[in-house]
C-alpha positions in Angstrom: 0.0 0.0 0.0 1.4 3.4 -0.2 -0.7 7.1 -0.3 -2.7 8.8 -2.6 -3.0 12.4 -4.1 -6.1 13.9 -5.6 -5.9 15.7 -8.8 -6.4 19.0 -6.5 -3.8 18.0 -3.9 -1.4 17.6 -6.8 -2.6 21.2 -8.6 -2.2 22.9 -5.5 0.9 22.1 -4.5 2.6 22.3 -8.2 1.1 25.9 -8.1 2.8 26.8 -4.8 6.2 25.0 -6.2 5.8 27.2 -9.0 5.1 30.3 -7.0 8.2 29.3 -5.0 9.9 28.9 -8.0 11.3 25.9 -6.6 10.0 23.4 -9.1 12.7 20.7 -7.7 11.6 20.5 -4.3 9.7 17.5 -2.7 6.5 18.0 -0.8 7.1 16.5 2.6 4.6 14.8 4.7 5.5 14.3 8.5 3.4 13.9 12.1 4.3 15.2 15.1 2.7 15.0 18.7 0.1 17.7 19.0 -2.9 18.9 18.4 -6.8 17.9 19.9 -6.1 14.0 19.7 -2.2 13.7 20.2 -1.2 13.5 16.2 -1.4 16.7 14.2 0.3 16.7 10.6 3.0 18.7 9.1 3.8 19.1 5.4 6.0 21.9 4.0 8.9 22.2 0.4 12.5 20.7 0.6 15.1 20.2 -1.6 16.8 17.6 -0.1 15.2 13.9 0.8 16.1 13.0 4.6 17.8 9.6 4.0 15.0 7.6 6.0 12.2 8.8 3.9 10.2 6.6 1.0 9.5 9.1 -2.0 6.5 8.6 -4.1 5.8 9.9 -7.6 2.5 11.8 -9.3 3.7 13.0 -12.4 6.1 15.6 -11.9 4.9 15.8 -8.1 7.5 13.6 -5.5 6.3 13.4 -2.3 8.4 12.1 0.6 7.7 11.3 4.3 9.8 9.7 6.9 9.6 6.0 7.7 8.2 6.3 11.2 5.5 8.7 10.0 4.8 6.4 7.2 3.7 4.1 9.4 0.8 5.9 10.3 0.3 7.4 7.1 0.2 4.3 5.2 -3.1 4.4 2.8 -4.0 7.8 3.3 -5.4 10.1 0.6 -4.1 13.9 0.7 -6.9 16.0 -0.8 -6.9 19.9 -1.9 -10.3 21.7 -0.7 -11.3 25.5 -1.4 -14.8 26.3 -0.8 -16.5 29.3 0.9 -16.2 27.4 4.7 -12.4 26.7 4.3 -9.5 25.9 2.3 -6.4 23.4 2.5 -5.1 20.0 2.7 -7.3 17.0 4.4 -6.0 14.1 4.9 -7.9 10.9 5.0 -6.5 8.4 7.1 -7.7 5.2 7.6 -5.5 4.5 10.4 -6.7 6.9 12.1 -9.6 6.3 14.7 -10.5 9.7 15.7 -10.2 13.4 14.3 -10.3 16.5 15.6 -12.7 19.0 13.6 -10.9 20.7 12.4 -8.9 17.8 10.4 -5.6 18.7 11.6 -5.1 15.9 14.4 -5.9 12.5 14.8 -5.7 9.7 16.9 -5.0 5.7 16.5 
């Protein structure tokens, strides 16, 4: 198994590369402690893989996150939203038992 990105996940962050003008960089997925529930996600632009991470590839798109947040990360789907309520990632884990509202933490 491995994660998925949504057409809009992939837009999204291609036009923020682009903005950037860092058209190299990886988009890196992480978890930290935090948040409502004890996990909250972290994703930001690098240049250089961290040598424990596995890298996936969308196209042009390479997306990396460490092994231990792999773990936990396994078979999720990273979705884009913009409506008139809110706008950003979501991240649909199926590891995860509980979520906060809000989206940004879980639990397992």
């Amino acid at each position: 198994m491995s994660i998925t990105m949504t057409e809009n996940a992939i837009k999204k962050i291609n036009s923020i590369k682009n903005k950037r003008q860092t058209p190299d960089s990886y988009f890196r997925i992480s978890l930290h402690g935090g948040g409502c529930l004890g996990l909250s996600y972290s994703y930001d632009l690098i240049e250089v893989v961290p040598e424990n991470a596995k890298v996936f590839e969308f196209g042009d798109l390479k997306v990396c996150i460490d092994k231990k947040s792999y773990l936990f990360l396994n078979g999720t789907e990273v979705d884009y939203i913009n409506t008139l309520m809110e706008s950003g990632f979501r991240f649909y884990n199926p590891a995860a038992k509980r979520s906060c509202s809000c989206g940004e933490s879980f639990t397992i």
